[in-house]
C-alpha positions in Angstrom: 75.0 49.1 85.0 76.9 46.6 83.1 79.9 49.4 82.2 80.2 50.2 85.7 80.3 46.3 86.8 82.7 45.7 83.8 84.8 49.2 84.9 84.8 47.5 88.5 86.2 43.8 88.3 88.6 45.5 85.6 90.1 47.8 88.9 89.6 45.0 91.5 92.0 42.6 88.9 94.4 45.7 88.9 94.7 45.7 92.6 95.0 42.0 92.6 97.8 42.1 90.2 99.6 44.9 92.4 99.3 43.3 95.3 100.3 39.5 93.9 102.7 40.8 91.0 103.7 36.9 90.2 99.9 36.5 89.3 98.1 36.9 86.0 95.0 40.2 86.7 93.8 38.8 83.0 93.2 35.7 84.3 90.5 37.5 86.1 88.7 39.1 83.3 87.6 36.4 81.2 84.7 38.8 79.7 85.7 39.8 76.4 83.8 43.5 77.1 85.6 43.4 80.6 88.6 42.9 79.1 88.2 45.7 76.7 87.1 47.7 79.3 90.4 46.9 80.9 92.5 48.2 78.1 90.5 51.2 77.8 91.0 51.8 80.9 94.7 51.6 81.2 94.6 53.5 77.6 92.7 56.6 78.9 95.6 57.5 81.5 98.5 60.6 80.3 101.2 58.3 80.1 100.8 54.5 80.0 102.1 52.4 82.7 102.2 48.8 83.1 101.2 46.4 85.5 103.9 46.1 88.2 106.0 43.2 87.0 105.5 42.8 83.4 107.4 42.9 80.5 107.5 45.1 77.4 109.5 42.7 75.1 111.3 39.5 75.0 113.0 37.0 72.9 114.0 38.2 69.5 112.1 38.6 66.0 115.2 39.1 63.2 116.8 37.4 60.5 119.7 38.1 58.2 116.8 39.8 55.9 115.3 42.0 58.4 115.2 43.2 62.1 118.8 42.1 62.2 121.8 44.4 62.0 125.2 42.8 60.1 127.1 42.4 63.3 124.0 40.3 64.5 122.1 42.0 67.0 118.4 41.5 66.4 114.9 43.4 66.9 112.9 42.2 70.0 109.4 40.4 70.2 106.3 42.4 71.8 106.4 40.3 74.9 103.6 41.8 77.4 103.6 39.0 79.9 105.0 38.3 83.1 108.9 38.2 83.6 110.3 34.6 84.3 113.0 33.3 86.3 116.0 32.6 84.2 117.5 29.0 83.8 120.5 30.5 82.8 123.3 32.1 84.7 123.6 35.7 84.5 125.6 36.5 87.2 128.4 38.0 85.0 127.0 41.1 83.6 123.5 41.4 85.4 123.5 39.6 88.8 120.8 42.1 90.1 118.2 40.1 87.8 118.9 36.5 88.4 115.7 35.5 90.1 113.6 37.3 88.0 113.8 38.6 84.1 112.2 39.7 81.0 114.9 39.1 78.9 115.9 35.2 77.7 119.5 33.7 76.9 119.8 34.7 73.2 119.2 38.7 74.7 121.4 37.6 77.4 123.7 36.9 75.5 123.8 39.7 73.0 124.2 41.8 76.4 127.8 40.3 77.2 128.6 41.1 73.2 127.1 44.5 73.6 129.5 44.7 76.7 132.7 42.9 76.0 132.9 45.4 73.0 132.4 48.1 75.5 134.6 46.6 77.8 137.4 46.8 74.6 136.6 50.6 74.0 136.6 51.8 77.6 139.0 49.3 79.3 140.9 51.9 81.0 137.1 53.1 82.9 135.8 50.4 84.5 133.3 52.9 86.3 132.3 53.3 82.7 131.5 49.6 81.5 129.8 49.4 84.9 127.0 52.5 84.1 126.7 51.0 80.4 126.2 47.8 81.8 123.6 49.4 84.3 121.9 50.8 81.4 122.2 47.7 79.3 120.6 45.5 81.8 117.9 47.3 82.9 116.7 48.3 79.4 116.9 44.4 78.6 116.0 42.1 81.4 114.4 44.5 84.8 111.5 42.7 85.5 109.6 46.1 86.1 110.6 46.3 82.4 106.9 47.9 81.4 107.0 50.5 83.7 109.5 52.7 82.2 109.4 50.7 78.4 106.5 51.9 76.0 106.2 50.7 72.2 105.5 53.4 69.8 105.7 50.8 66.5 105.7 47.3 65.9 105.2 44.9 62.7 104.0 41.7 62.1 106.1 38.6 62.4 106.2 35.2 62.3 104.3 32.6 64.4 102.0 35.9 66.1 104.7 37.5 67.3 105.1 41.2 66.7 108.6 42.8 66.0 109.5 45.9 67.8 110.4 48.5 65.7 110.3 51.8 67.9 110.1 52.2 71.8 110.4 54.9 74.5 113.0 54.4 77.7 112.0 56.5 80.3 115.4 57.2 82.3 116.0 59.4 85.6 118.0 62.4 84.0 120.8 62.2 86.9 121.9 58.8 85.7 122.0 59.4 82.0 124.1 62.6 82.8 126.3 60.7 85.4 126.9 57.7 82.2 127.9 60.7 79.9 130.1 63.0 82.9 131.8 59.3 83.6 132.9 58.2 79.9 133.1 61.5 78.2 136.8 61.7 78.8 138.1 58.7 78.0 140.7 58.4 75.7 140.7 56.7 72.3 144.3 55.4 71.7 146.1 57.4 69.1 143.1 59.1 67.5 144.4 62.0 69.6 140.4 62.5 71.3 137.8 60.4 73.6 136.0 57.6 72.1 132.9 59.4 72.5 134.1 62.2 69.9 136.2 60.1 68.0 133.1 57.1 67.5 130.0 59.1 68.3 130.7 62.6 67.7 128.9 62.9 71.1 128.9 66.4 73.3 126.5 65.6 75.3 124.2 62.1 76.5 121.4 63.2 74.9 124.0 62.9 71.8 125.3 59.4 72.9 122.0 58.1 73.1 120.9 59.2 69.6 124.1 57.6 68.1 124.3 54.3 70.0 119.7 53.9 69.6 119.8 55.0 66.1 117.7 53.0 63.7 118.9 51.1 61.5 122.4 52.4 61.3 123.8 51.0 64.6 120.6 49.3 66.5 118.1 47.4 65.1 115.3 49.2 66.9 114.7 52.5 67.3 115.2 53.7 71.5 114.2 57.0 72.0 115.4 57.7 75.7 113.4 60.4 77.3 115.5 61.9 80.5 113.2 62.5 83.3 114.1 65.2 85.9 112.6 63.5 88.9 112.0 59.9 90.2 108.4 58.8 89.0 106.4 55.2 89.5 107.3 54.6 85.2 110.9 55.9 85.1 113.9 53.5 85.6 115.9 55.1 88.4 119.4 54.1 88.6 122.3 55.0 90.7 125.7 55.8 89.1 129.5 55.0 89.4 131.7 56.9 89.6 134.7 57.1 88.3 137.0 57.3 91.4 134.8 54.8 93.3 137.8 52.7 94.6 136.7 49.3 93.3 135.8 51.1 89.8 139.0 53.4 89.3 139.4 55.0 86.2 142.7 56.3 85.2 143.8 60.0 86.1 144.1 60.2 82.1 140.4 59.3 81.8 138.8 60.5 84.8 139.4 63.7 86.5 138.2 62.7 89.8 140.5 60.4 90.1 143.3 62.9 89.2 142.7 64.1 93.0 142.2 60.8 94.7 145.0 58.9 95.8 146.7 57.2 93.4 148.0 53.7 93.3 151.9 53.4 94.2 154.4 52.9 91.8 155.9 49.5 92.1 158.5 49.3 95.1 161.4 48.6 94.2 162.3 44.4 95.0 164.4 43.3 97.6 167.9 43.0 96.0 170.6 41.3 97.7 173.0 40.9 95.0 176.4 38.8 96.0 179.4 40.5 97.1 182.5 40.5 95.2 186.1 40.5 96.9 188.6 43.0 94.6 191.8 45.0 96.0 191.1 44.0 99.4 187.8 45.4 99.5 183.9 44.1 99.6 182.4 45.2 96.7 178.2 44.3 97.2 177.3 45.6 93.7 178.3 42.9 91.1 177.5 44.8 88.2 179.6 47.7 89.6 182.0 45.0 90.5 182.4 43.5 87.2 182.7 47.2 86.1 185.8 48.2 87.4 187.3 45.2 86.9 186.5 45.4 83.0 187.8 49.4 83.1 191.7 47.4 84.7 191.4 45.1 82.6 190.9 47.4 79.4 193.7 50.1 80.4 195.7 47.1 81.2 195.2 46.3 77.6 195.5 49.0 75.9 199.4 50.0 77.9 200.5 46.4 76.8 199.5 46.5 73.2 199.2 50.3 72.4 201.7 52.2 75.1 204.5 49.6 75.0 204.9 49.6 71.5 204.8 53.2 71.4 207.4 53.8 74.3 209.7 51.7 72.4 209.2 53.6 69.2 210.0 57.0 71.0 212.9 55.2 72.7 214.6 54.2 69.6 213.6 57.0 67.6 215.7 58.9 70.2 218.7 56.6 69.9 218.3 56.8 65.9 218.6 60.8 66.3 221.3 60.7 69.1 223.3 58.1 67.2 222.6 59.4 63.5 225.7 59.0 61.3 224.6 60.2 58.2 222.7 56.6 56.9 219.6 56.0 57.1 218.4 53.5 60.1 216.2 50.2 59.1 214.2 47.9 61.0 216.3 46.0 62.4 218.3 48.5 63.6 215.7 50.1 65.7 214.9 46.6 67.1 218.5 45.7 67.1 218.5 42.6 66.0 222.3 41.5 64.4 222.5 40.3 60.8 223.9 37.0 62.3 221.1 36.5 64.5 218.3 33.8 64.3 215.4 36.5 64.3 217.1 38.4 61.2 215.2 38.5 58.4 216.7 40.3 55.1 213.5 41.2 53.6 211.4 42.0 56.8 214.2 44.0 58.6 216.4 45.7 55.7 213.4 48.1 54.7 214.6 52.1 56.1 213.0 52.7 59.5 210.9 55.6 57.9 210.4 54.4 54.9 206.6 55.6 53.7 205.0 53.9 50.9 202.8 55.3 48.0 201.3 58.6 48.1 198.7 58.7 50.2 199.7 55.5 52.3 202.3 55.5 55.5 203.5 52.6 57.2 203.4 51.9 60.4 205.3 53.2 63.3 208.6 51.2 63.8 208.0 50.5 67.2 204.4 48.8 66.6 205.9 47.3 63.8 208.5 45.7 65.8 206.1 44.4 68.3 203.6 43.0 65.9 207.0 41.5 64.2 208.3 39.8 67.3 204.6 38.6 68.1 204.2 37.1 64.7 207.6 35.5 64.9 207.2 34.0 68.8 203.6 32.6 67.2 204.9 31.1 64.6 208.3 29.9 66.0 206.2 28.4 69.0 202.3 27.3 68.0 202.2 24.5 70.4 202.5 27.5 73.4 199.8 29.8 72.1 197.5 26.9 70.9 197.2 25.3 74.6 197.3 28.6 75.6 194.2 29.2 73.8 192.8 26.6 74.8 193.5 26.7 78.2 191.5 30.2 78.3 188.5 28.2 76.8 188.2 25.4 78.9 188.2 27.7 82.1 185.2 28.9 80.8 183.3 26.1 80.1 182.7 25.0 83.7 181.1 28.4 84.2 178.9 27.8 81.0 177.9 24.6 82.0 176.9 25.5 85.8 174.4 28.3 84.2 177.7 31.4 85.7 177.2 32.1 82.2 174.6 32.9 80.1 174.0 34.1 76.6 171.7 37.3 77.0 170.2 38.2 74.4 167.2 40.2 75.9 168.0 44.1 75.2 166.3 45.1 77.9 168.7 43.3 80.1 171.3 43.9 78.2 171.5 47.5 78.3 169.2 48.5 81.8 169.8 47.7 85.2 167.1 44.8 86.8 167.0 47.5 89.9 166.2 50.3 87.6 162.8 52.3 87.8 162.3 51.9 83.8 162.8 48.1 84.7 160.4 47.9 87.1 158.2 50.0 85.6 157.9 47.5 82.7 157.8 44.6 84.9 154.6 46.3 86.1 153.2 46.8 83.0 153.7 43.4 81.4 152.6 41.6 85.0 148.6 43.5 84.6 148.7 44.5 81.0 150.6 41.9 79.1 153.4 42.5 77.0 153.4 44.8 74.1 152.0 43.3 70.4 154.3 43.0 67.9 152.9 44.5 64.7 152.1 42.4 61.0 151.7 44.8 58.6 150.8 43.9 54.8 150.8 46.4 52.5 149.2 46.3 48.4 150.2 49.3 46.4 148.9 50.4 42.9 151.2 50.2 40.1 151.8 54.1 38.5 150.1 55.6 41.7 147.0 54.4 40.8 144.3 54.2 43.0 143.1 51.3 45.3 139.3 51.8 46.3 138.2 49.7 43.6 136.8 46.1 43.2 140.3 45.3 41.6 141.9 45.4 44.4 139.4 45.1 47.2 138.3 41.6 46.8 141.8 39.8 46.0 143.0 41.9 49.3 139.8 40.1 51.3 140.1 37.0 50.1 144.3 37.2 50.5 143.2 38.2 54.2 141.1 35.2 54.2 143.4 32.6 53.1 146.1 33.5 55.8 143.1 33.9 58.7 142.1 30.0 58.1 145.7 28.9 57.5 146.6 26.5 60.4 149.8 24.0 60.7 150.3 21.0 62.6 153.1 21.0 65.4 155.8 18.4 66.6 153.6 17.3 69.3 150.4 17.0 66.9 149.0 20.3 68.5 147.0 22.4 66.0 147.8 26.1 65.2 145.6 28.6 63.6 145.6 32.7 63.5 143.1 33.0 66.8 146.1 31.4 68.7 148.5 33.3 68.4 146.7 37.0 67.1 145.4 39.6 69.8 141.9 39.8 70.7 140.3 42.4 72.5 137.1 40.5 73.3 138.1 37.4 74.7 136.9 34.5 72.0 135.6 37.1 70.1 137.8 37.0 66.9 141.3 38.5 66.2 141.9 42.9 65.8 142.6 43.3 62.1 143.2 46.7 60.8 142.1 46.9 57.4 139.6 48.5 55.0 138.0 44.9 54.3 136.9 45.3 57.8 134.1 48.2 56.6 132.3 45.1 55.3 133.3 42.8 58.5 135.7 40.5 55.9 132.9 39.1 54.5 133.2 39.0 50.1 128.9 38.4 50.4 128.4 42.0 51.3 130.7 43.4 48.4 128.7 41.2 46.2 125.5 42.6 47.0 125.5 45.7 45.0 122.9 45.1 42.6 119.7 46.7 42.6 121.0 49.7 45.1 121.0 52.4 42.7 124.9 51.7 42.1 126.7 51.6 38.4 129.5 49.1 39.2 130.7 47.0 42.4 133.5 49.9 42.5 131.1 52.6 42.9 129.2 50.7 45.5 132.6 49.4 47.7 133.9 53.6 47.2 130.4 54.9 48.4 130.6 52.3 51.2 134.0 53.4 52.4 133.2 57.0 52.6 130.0 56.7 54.2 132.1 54.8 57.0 135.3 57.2 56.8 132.5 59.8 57.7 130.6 57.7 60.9 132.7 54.7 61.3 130.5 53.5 64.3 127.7 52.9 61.7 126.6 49.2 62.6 127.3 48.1 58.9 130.9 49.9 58.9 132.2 47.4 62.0 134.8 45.7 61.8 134.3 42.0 62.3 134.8 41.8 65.7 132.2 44.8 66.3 134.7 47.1 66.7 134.5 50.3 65.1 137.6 51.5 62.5 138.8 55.2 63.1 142.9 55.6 63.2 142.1 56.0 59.3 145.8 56.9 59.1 146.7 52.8 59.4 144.4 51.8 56.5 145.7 53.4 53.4 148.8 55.1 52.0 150.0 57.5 49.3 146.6 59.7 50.4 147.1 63.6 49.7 145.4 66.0 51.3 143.7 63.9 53.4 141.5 62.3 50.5 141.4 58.9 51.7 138.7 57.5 48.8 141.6 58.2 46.1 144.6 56.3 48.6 147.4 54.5 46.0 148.3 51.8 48.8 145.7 49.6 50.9 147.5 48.4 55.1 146.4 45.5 56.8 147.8 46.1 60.0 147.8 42.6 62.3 148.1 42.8 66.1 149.7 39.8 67.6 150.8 38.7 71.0 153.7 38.7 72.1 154.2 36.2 75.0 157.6 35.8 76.0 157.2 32.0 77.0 159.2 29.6 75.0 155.7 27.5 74.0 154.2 30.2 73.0 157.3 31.7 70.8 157.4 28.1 69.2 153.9 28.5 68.1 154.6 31.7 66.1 
């Protein structure tokens, strides 16, 4: 009689708790037996299911020694209370549980990590970020949390607590095949594949999920996400976005559905009213063109005074020399007939035969642009004062235009050489108004002497701590302002630390985990950094290969150099590859 008392307070507390989920059923089964009872109860059905409303986990148990991955995401704490309202914003990444959570602020924000690093990977997708983020969320902070969460394995920790170790997520099938079908083709830069391929050699989500919830290479408890066909009472059900959803668009590129939906226009082209220019009696509205033609005049004007004149005078008195020839030979100043008495005549300028060549090999020049570079010379030097103010007659009309901004010193190629109306214009216009402008590119690069090779503690450690030294480098401006690397270097993560490509990055920059070789089975720090490398060449979204920015490293090509037949471990040259930006503002310019 007892049992069957004990068995029926146990199911009145459960119908309690369903129907007032903010309340606490075990605060009605004080009984220790009855409470027992409870558990067996709950323990005896196929698949276990928690009271609506509760929690699974919360908070986390990790340190840097254990439950903690290197890029700091940390094991949870067996939490099986009741979820509380957050006193912290969330509306950022996961609005939908704002009122009411299971997850706390440190989770919280290991979420917008865990996403801003997504966010870097699958920018061009937001329908993407928005499923992981879905996914992310629900796993984290639902307040039905226990419904679709089971632990399989936790461990002792401090204070009580228990450390989660493994866990089932119980997810409707149609959204974790929706999150694969919407990020599956989305390229990775110039790796030439998707980032799924190209970071989690993933074909499939049952793949993704087994690379992104492995334990302990890239999470620091072990998820294993069963996909259920149909909706059920302990299954998280979840609705996905796709990737032509107009307020998530992927790019045609990335997403094939979008490939069919409209697109987004090119940029029109802008209102251009340039100002008309008067020339031969006619309007011109084009200044450019304007400016055109009047260069072409100007330049054949030029080239018939100081090319075609002196030419047509040569032929002119080549043809009197021949007409006239009496048996002597003509000189200079006979084809410019200029007397012997005259003021212009100069013996040993004018006396030389009129074609007279010089050594072998070397011919002077014809008589007629000798004469005219002759009389030019002369008129110069027999009148400076005219050519002087002149000269500088031709300046000063062109300082007014300098000094009312007419004139400008371009030095911008892209003006220089492409018209502002153009479509390449405006297509970069467009590109640098919602992307930014393109990074310029720091490159350091440490060979071996005698093609030696580079993997080694030798020359691993002076490169990290070289990288080091110019990371924490920071100057003092004019002004007093303070400049470091972050200010000026890209970052894909905003606040999130600077993109540096460089094989330092396999051990996230940090000289503590090269030194920790000992006592791993390895003969020599060398052996243990080459090991490392190629473990992360091999699976470079292993949570220990990261860079330091959680970011995984797999354009291999940009790390190393002198590699032959694709043997990267025995490389002769070590690349660091800096990404900086490149804002055209003058501030910004002085800063760099």
């Amino acid at each position: 009689i007892k049992m069957k008392l004990a068995r029926f307070v146990a199911i009145v507390a459960l119908v309690i708790h369903c129907l007032f989920p903010q309340g606490n059923a075990a605060n009605l089964v004080s009984d220790s037996s009855t409470a027992e009872i409870f558990r067996s109860f709950n323990a005896s059905r196929d698949a276990p299911v928690r009271l609506d409303g509760s929690c699974a986990f919360r908070g986390t148990c990790g340190n840097s020694t254990s439950g903690c991955t290197p890029m700091g995401a940390c094991a949870p704490c067996k939490y099986d209370g009741a979820p509380q309202a957050p006193t912290f914003d969330m509306s950022e990444w996961c609005p939908e549980f704002q009122d009411s959570a299971c997850c706390d602020q440190s989770q919280y924000q290991a979420i917008t990590d865990n996403i801003g690093q997504v966010q870097s990977l699958f920018s061009a997708c937001p329908a993407c970020v928005d499923n992981f983020r879905k996914l992310i969320c629900t796993y984290t902070c639902s307040p039905n949390q226990g419904e679709f969460i089971t632990l399989t394995k936790t461990a002792p920790w401090s204070d009580g607590d228990e450390q989660v170790i493994f866990m089932d997520y119980r997810l409707i099938e149609s959204f974790a095949q929706g999150l694969y079908d919407n990020c599956k083709d989305v390229q990775f830069g110039s790796a030439g594949s998707t980032v799924l391929v190209a970071l989690f050699q993933a074909y499939s989500a049952t793949d993704w999920f087994e690379k992104i919830f492995s334990y302990p290479d890239t999470s620091p408890v072990g998820v294993n996400v069963i996909q259920t066909p149909e909706a059920a009472e302990n299954v998280a059900v979840l609705n996905t976005t796709m990737c032509n959803d107009p307020a998530k668009r992927c790019s045609c590129a990335d997403c094939q559905l979008s490939c069919s939906s409209s697109q987004l226009p090119l940029p029109e082209a802008r209102s251009h009213h340039p100002p008309s220019v008067h020339a031969f009696g006619t309007e011109i509205e084009d200044t450019e063109f304007a400016f055109g033609i009047i260069w072409i005049v100007v330049s054949a004007g030029a080239i018939v005074l100081f090319f075609m004149g002196p030419l047509a005078l040569y032929v002119t008195k080549l043809g009197n020399h021949w007409s006239n020839h009496d048996g002597e030979e003509d000189t200079l100043a006979d084809a410019l007939n200029i007397k012997k008495d005259s003021a212009e005549y100069d013996p040993g300028a004018l006396d030389r035969p009129l074609l007279d060549e010089g050594p072998v090999g070397e011919h002077r020049l014809p008589p007629g642009v000798a004469g005219y570079l002759y009389r030019l010379g002369s008129l110069t030097a027999r009148k400076p004062l005219l050519f002087i103010a002149g000269a500088l007659v031709a300046v000063g009309a062109c300082i007014p235009a300098l000094c009312t901004g007419m004139l400008q010193v371009e030095t911008d190629p892209v003006k220089l050489w492409a018209s502002p109306t153009s479509a390449t214009v405006r297509n970069k216009e467009y590109f640098d108004e919602h992307f930014g402008p393109f990074f310029r590119i720091e490159e350091i690069i440490m060979p071996a002497p005698n093609s030696g090779q580079v993997i080694t503690a030798d020359y691993i450690v002076p490169l990290m701590q070289m990288q080091n030294e110019i990371q924490n480098t920071v100057v003092t401006m004019d002004d007093g302002t303070i400049v470091g690397w972050k200010d000026l270097c890209f970052q894909p993560i905003p606040n999130g630390g600077c993109l540096v490509q460089s094989v330092t990055e396999f051990f996230q920059n940090n000289i503590t985990f090269i030194n920790d070789w000992e006592g791993q089975g390895f003969t020599d720090q060398t052996d243990y950094i080459r090991s490392h490398v190629s473990r992360c060449l091999s699976f470079p979204s292993y949570t220990d290969c990261m860079s330091s920015i959680g970011l995984p490293q797999t354009n291999i090509n940009t790390l190393f150099g002198g590699v032959e037949g694709g043997n990267y471990i025995n490389a002769t040259a070590l690349v660091v590859t800096y990404l900086m930006n490149n804002d055209p503002s003058l501030e910004e310019k002085n800063k760099a």
